[in-house]
PLY file of the C-alpha trace (Angstrom):
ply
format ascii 1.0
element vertex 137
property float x
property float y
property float z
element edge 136
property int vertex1
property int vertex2
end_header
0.00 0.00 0.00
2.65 2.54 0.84
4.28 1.75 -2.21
1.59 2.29 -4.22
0.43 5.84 -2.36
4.88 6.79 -3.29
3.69 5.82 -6.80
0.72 8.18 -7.08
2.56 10.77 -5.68
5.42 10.85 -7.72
3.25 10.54 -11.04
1.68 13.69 -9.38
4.09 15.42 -8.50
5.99 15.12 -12.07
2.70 16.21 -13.74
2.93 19.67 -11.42
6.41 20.02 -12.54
5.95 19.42 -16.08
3.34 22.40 -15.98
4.75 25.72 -18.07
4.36 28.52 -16.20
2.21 31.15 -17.91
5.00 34.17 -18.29
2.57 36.47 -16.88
-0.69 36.71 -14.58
-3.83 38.90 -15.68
-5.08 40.78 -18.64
-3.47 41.79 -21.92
-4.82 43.78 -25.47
-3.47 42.62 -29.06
-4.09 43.49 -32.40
-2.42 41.30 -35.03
-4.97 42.29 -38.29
-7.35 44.62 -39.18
-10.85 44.52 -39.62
-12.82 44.68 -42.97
-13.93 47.90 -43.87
-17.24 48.77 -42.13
-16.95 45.70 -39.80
-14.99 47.34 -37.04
-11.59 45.76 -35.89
-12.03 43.28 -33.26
-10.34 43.83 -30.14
-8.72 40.96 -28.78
-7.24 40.21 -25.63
-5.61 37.38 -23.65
-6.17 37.36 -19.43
-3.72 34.21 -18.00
-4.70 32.96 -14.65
-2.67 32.30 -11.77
-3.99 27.96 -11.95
-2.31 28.30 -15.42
-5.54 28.50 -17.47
-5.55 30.66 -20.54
-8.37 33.00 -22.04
-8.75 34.71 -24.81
-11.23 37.10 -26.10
-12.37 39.87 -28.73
-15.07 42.01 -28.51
-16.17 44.36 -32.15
-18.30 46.76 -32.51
-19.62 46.98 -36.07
-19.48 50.81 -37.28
-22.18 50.80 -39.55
-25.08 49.68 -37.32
-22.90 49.95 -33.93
-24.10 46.06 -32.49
-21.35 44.59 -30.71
-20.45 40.93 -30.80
-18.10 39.25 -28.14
-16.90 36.53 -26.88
-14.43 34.64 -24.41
-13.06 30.99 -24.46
-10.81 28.94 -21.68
-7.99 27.54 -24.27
-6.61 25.56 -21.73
-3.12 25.33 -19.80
-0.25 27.94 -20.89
1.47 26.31 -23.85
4.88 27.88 -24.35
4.87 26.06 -27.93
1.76 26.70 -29.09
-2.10 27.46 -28.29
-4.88 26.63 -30.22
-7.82 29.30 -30.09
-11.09 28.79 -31.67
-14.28 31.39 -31.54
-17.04 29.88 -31.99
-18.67 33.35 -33.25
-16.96 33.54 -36.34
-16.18 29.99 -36.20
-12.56 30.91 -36.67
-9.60 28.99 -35.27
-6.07 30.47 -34.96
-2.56 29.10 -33.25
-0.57 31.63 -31.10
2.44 31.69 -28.85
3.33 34.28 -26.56
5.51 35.78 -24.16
6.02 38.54 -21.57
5.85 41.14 -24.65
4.57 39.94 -27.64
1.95 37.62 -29.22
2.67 35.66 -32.52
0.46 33.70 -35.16
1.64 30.15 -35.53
1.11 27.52 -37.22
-0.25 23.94 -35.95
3.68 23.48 -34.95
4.33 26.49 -33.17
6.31 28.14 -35.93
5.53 31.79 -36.22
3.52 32.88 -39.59
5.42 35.38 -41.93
3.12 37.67 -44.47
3.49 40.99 -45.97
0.06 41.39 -44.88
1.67 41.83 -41.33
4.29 43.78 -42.24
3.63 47.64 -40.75
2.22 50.10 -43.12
4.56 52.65 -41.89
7.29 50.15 -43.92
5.85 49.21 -46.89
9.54 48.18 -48.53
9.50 45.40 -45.89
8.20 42.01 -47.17
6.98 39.09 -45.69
7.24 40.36 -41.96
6.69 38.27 -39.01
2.87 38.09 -37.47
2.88 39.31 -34.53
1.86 42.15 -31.90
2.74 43.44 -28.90
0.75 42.83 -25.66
-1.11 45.92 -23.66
-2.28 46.00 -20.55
0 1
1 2
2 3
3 4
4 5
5 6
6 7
7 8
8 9
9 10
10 11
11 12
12 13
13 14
14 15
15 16
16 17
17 18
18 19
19 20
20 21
21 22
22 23
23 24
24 25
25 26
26 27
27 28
28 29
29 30
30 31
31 32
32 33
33 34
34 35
35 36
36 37
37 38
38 39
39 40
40 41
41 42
42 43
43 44
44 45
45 46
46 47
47 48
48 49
49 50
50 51
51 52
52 53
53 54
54 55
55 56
56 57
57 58
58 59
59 60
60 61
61 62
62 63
63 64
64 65
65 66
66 67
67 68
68 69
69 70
70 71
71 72
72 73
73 74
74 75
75 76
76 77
77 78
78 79
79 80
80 81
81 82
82 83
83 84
84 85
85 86
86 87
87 88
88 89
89 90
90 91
91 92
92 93
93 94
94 95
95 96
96 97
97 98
98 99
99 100
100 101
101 102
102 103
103 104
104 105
105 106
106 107
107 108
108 109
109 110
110 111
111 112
112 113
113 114
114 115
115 116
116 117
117 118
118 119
119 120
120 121
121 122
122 123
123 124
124 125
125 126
126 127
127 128
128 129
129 130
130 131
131 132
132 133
133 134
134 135
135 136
């Protein structure tokens, strides 16, 4: 019996260990892309919790008829690799990693998108420019 209680606390304890922790506790604002024109640009924003749980939201208000449409999903346990995100809303499903400072698009993999849609407009000689943004709190 006490063998078996050392078992199930070592397979517990390992599993506690193994846990990432998030890089940062609470609320932050992104904006990796724009909005279509009259649609508004969705404001998105990531809170982390202190149990490690992950949430990410967006809330838009449209600018032609002002309604706004939100929404907020649990996407799990920090992931230092990659986190899959999928609103439900739009039904549209994204990858991310982040850090302290900044937020990237991914791929299933965890390797950060490159577009020259995300390339600042400020530097429109740059090409195919890493997607990503900073985080605000």
């Amino acid at each position: 019996m006490k063998k078996v209680f050392s078992l199930l606390l070592l397979c517990i304890s390992i599993l506690s260990f193994a846990q990432s922790k998030a890089p940062f506790i609470g609320k932050r604002d992104f904006n990796i892309e724009d909005g279509a024109s009259g649609s508004g640009t969705p404001a998105y924003y990531l809170e982390t919790k202190s149990n490690g749980d992950v949430h990410f939201g967006f809330v838009q208000i449209n600018q032609a008829d002002g309604t706004e449409t939100k929404e907020e999903i649990n996407a799990g346990k920090y992931n230092p690799k990659v986190m899959k995100v999928h609103f439900k809303t739009y039904n549209e499903t994204f990858y991310v990693k982040f850090d302290k400072e900044k937020i990237y698009l991914t791929d299933e993999k965890g390797k950060i998108k490159k577009s020259d849609d995300c390339c600042p407009v400020s530097e429109m000689v740059e090409l195919n420019c890493e997607c990503g943004s900073a985080l605000y709190q």
